[in-house]
PyMOL Python script that loads the backbone (N, CA, C, O; Angstrom):
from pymol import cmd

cmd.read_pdbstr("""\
ATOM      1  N   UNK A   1    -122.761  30.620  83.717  1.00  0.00           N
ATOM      2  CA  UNK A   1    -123.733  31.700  83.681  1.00  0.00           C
ATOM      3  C   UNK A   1    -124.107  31.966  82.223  1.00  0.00           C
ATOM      4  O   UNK A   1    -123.153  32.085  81.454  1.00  0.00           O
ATOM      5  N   UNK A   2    -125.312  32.077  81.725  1.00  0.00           N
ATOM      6  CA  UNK A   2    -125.998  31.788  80.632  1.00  0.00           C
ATOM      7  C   UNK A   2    -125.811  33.249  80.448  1.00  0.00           C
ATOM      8  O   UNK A   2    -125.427  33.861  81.444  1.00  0.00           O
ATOM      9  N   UNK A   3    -126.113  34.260  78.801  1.00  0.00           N
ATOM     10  CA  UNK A   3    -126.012  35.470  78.483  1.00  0.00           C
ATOM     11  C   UNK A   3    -127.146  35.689  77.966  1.00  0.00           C
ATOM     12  O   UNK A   3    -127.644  34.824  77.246  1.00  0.00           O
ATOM     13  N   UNK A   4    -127.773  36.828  78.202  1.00  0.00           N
ATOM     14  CA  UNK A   4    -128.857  37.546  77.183  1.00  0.00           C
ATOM     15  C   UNK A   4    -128.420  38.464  77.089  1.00  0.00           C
ATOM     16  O   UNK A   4    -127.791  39.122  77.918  1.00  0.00           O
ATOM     17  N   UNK A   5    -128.797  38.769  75.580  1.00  0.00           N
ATOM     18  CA  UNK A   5    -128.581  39.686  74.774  1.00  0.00           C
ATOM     19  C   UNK A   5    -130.052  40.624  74.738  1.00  0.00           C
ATOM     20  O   UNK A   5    -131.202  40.249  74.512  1.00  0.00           O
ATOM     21  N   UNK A   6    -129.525  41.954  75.049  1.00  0.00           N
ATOM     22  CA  UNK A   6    -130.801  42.896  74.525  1.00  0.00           C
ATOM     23  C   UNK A   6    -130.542  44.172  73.393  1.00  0.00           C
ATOM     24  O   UNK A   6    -129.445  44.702  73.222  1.00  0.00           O
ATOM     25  N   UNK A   7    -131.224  44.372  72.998  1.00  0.00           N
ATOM     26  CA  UNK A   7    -131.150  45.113  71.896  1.00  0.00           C
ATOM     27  C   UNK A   7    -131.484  46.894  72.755  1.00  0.00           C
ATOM     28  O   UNK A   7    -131.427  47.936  72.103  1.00  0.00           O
ATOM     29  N   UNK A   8    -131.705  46.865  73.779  1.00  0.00           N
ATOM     30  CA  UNK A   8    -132.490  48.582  73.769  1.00  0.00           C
ATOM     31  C   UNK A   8    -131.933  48.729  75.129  1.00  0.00           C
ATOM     32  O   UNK A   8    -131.465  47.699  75.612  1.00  0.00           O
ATOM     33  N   UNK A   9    -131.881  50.045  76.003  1.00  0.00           N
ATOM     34  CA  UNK A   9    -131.058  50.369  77.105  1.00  0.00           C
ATOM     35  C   UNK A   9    -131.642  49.610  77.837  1.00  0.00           C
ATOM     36  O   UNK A   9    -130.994  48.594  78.089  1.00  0.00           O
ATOM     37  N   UNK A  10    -132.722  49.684  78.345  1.00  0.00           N
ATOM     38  CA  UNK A  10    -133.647  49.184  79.451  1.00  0.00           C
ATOM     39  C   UNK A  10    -134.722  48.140  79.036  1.00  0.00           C
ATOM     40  O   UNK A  10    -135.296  48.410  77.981  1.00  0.00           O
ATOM     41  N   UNK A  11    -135.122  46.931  79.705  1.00  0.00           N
ATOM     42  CA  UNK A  11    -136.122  46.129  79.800  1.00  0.00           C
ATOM     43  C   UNK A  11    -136.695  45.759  80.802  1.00  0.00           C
ATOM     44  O   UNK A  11    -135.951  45.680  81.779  1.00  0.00           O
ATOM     45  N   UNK A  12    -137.989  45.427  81.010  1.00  0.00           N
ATOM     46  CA  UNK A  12    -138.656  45.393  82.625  1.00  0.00           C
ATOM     47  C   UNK A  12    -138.019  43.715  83.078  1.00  0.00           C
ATOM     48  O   UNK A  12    -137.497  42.915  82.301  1.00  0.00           O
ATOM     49  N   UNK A  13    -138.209  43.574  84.225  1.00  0.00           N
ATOM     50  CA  UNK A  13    -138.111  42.175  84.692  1.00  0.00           C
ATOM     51  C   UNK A  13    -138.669  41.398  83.937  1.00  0.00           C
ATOM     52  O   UNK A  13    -138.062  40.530  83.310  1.00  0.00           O
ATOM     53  N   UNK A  14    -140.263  41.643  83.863  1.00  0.00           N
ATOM     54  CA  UNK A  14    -140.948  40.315  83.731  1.00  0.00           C
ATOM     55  C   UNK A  14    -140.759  40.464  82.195  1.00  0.00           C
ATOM     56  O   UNK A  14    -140.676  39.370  81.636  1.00  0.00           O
ATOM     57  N   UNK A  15    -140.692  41.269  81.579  1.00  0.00           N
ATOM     58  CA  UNK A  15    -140.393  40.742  80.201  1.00  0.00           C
ATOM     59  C   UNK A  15    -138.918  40.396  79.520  1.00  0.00           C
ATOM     60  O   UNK A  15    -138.618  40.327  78.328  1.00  0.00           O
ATOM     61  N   UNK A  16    -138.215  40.230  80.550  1.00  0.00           N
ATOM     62  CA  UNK A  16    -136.709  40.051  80.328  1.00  0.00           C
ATOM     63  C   UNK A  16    -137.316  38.298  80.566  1.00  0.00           C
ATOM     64  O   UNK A  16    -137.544  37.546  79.619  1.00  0.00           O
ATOM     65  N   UNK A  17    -137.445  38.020  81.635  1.00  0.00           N
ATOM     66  CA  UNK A  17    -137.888  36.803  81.914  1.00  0.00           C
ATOM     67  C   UNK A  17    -138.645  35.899  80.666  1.00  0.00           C
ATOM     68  O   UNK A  17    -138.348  34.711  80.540  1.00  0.00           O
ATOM     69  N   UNK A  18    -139.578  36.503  79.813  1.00  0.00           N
ATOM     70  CA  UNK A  18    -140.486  36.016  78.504  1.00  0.00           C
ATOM     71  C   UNK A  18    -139.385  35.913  77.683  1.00  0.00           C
ATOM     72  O   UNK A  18    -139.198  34.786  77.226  1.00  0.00           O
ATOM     73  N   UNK A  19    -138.278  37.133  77.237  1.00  0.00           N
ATOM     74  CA  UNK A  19    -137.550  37.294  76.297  1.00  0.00           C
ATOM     75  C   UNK A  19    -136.199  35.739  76.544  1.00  0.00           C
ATOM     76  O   UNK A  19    -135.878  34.793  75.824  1.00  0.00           O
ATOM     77  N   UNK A  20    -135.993  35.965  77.211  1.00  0.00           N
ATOM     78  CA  UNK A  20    -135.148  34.938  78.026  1.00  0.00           C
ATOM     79  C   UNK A  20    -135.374  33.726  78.116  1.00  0.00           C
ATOM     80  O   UNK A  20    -134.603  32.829  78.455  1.00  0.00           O
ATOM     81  N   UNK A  21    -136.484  33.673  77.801  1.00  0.00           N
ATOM     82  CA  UNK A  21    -137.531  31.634  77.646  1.00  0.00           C
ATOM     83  C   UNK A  21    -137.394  31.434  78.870  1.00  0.00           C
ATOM     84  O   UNK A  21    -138.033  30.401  79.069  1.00  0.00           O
ATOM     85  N   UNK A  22    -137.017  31.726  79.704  1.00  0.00           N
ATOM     86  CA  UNK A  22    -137.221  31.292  81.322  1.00  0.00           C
ATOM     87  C   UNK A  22    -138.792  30.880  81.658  1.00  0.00           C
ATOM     88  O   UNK A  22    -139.196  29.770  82.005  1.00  0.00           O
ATOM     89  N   UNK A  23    -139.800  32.464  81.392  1.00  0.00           N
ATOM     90  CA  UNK A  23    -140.943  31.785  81.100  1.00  0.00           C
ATOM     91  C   UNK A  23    -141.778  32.049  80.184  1.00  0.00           C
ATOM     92  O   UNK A  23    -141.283  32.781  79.327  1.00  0.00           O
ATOM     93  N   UNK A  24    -143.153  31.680  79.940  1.00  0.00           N
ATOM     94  CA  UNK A  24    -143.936  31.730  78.603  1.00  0.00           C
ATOM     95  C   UNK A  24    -144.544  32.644  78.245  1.00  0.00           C
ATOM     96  O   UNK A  24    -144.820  33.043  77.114  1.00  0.00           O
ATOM     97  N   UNK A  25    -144.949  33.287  79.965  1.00  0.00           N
ATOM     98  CA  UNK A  25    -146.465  34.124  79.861  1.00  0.00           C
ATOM     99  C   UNK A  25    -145.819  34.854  80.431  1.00  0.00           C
ATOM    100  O   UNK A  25    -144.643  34.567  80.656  1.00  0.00           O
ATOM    101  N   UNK A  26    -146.523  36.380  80.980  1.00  0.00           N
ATOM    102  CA  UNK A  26    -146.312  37.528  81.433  1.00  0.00           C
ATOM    103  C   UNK A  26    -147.031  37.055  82.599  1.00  0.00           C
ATOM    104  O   UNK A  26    -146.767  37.838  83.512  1.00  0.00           O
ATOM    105  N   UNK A  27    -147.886  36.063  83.037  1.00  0.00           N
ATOM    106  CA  UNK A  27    -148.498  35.947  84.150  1.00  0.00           C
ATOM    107  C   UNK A  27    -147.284  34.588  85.087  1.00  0.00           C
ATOM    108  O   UNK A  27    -147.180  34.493  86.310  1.00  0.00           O
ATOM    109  N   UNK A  28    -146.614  33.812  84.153  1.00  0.00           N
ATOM    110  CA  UNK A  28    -145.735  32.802  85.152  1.00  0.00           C
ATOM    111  C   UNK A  28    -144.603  33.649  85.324  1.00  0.00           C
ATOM    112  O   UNK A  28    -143.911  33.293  86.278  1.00  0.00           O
ATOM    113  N   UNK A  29    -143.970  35.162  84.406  1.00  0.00           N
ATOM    114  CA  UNK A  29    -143.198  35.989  85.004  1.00  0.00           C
ATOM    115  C   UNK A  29    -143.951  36.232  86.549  1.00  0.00           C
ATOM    116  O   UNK A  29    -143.553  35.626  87.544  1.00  0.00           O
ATOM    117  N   UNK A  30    -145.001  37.130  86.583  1.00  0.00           N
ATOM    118  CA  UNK A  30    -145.575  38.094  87.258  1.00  0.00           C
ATOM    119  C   UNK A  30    -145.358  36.843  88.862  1.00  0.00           C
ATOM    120  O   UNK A  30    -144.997  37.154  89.997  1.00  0.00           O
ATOM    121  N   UNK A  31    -145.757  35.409  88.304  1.00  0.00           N
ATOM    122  CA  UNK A  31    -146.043  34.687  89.703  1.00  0.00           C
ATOM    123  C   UNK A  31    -144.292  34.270  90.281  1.00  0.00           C
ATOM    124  O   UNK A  31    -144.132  34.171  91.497  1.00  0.00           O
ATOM    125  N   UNK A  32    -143.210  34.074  89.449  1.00  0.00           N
ATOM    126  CA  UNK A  32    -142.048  33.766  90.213  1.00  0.00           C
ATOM    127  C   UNK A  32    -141.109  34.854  90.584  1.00  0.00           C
ATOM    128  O   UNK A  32    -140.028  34.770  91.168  1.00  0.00           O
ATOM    129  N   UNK A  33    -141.813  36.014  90.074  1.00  0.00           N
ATOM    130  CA  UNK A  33    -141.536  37.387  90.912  1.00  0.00           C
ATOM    131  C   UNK A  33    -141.958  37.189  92.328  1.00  0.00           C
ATOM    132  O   UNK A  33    -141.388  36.844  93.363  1.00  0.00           O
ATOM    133  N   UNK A  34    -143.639  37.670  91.857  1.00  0.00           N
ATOM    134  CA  UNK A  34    -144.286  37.780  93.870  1.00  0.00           C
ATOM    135  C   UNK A  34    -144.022  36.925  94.469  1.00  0.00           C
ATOM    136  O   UNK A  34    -143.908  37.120  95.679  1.00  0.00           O
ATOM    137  N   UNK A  35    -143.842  35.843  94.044  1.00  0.00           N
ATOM    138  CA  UNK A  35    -143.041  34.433  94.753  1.00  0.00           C
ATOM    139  C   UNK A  35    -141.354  34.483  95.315  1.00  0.00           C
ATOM    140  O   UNK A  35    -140.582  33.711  95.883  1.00  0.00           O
ATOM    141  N   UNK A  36    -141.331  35.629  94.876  1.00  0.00           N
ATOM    142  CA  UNK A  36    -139.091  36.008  95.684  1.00  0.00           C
ATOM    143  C   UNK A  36    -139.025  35.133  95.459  1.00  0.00           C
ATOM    144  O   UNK A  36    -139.155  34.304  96.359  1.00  0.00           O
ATOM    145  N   UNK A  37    -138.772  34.689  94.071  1.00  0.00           N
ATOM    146  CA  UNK A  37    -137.747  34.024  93.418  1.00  0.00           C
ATOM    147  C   UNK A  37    -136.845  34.532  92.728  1.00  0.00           C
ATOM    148  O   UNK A  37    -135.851  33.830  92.541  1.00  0.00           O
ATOM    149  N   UNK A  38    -136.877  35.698  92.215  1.00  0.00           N
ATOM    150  CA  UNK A  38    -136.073  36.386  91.583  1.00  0.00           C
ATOM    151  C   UNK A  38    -135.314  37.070  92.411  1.00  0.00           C
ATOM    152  O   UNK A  38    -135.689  37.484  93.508  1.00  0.00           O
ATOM    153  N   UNK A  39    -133.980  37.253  91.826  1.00  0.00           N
ATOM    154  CA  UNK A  39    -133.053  38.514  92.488  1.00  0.00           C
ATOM    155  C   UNK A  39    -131.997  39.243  91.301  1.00  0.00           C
ATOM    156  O   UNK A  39    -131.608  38.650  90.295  1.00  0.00           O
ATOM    157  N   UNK A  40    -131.741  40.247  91.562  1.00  0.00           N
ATOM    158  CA  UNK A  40    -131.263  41.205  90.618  1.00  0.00           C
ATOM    159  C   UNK A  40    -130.300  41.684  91.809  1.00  0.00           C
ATOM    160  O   UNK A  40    -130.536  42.134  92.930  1.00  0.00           O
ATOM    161  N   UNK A  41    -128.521  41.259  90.756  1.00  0.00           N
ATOM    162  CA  UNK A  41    -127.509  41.780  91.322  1.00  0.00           C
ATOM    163  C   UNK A  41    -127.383  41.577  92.741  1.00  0.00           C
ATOM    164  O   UNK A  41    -126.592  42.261  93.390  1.00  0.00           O
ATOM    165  N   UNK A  42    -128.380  40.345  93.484  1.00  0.00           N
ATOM    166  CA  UNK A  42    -127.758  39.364  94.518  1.00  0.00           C
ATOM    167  C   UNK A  42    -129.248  40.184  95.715  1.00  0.00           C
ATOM    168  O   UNK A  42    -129.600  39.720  96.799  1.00  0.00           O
ATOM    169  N   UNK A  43    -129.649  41.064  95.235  1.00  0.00           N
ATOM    170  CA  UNK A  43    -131.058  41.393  96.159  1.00  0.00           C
ATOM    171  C   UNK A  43    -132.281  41.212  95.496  1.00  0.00           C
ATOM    172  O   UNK A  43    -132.664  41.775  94.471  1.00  0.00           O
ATOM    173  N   UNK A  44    -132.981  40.192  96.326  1.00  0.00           N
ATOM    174  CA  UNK A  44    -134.325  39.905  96.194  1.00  0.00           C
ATOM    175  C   UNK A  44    -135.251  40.793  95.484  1.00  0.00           C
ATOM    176  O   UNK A  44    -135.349  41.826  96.145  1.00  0.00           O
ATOM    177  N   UNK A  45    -136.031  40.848  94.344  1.00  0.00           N
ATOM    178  CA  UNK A  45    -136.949  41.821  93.782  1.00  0.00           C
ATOM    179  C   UNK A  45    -138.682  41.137  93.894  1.00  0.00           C
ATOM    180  O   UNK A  45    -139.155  40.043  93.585  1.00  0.00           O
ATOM    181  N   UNK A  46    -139.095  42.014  94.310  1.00  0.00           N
ATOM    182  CA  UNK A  46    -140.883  41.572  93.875  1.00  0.00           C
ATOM    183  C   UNK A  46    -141.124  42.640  92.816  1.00  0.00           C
ATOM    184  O   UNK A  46    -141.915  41.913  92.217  1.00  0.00           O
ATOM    185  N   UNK A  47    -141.119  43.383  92.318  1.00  0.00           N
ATOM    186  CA  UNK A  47    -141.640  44.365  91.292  1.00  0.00           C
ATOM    187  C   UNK A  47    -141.274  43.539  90.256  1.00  0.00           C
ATOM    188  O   UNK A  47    -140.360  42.715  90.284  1.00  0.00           O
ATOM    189  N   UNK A  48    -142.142  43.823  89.182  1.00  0.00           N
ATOM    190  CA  UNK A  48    -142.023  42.885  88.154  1.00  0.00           C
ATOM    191  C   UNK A  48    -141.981  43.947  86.940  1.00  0.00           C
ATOM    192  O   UNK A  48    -142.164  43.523  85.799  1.00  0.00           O
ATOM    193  N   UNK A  49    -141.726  45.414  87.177  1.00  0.00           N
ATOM    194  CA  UNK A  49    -141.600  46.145  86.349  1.00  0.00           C
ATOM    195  C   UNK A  49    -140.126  46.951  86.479  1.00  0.00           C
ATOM    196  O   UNK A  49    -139.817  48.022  85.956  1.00  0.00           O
ATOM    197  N   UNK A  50    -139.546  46.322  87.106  1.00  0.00           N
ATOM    198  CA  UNK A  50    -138.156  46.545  87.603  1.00  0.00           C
ATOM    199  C   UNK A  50    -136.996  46.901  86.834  1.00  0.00           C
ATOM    200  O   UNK A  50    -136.208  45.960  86.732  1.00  0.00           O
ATOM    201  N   UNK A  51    -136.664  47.889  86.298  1.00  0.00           N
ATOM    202  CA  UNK A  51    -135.681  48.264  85.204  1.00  0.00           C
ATOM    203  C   UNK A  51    -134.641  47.653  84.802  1.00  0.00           C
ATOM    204  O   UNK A  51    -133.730  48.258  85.366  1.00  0.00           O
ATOM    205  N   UNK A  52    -134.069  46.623  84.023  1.00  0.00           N
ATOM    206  CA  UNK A  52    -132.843  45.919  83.779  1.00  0.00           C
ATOM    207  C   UNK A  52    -132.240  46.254  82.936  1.00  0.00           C
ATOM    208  O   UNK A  52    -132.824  46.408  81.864  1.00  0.00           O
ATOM    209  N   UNK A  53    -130.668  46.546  83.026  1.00  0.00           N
ATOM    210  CA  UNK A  53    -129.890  47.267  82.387  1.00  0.00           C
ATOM    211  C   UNK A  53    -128.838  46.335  82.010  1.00  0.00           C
ATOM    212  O   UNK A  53    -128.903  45.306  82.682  1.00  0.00           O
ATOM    213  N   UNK A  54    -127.919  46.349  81.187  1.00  0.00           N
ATOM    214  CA  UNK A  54    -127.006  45.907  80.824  1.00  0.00           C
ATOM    215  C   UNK A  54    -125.909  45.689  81.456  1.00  0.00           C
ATOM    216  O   UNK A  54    -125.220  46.704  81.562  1.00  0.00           O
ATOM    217  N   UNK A  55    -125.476  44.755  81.920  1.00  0.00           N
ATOM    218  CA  UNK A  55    -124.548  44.581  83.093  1.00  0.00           C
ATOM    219  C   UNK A  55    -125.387  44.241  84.116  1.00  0.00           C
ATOM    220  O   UNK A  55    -124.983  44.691  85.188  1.00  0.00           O
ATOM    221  N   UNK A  56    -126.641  43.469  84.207  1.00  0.00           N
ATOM    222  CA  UNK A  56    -127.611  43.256  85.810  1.00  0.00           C
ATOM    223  C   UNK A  56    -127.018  42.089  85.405  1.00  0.00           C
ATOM    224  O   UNK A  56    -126.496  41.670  84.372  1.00  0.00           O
ATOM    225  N   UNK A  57    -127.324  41.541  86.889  1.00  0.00           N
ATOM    226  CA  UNK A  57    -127.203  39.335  87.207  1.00  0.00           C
ATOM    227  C   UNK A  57    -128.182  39.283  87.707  1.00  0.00           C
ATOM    228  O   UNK A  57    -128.252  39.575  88.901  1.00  0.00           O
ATOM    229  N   UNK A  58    -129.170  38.942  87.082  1.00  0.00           N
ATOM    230  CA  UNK A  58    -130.661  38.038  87.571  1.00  0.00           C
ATOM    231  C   UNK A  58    -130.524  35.952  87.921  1.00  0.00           C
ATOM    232  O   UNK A  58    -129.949  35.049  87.314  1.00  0.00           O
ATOM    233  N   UNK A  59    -131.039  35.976  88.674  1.00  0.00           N
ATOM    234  CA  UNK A  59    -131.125  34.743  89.358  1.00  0.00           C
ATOM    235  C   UNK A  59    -132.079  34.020  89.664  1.00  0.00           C
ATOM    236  O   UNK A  59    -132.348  34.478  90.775  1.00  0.00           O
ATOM    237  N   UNK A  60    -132.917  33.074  89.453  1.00  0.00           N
ATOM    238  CA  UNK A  60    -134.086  32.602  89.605  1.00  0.00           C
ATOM    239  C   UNK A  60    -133.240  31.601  90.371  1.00  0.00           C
ATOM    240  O   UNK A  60    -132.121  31.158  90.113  1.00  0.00           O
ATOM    241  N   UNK A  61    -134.482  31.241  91.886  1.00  0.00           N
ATOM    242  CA  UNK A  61    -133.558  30.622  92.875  1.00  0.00           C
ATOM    243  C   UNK A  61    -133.947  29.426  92.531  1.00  0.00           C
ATOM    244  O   UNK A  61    -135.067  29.204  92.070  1.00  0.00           O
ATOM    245  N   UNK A  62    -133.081  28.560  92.718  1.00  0.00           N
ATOM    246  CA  UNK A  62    -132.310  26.721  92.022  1.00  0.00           C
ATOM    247  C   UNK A  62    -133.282  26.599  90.525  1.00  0.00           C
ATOM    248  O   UNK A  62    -134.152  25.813  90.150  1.00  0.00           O
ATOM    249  N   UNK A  63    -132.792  27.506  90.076  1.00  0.00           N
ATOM    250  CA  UNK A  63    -133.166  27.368  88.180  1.00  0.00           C
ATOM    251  C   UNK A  63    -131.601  27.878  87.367  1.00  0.00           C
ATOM    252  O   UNK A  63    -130.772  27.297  86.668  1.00  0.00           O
ATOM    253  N   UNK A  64    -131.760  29.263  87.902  1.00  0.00           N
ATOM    254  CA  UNK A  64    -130.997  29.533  86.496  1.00  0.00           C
ATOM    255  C   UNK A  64    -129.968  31.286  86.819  1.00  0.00           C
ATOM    256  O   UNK A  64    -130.118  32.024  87.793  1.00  0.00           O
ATOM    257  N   UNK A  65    -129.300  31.429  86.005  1.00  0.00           N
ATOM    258  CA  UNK A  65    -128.530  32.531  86.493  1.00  0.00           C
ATOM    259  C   UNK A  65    -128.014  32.894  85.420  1.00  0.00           C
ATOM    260  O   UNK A  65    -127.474  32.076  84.674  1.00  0.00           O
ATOM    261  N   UNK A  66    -128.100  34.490  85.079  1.00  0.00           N
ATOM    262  CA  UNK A  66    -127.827  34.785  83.888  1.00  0.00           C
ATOM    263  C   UNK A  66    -127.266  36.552  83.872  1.00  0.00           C
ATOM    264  O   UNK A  66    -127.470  37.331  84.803  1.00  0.00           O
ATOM    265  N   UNK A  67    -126.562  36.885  82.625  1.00  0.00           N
ATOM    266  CA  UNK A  67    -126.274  38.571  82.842  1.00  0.00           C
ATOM    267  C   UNK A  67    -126.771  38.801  81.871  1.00  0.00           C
ATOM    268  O   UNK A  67    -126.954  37.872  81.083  1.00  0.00           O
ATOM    269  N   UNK A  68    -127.122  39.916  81.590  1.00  0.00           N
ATOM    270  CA  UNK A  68    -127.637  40.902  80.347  1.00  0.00           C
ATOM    271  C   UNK A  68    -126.450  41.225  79.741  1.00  0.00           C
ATOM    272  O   UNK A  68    -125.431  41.536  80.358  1.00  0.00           O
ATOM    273  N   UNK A  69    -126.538  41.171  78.748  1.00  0.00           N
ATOM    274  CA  UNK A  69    -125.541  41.806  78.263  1.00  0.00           C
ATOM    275  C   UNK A  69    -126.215  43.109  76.697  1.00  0.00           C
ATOM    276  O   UNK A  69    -125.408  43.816  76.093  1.00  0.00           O
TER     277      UNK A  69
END
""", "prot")
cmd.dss("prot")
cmd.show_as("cartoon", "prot")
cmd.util.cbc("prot")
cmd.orient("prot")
């Protein structure tokens, strides 16, 4: 399980996702969201403005899996 590091309490999904190099744009976040590919702490998310905190497990399904730290 891979680590990101954030600097501030809270970050949205899709820009955890940019910050994270997972992806490039705010629009290939926005599409493997509405696409339920993502899950946060083992439940499926479509909001892409979704609050991530320190201690979440995000999961992009057969890519990648990672915690905030």
């Amino acid at each position: 399980m891979k680590e990101v590091k954030i600097n501030t309490e809270i970050i949205k999904l899709d820009q955890l996702l940019k910050f994270a190099g997972i992806t490039q744009t705010g629009g290939q976040s926005k599409m493997i969201i509405s696409d339920g590919l993502v899950s946060v702490n083992g439940k499926n998310v479509k909001e892409r403005g979704k609050k991530i905190k320190k201690g979440d497990i995000i999961e992009i399904k057969d890519r990648d899996t990672f915690i905030v730290i």
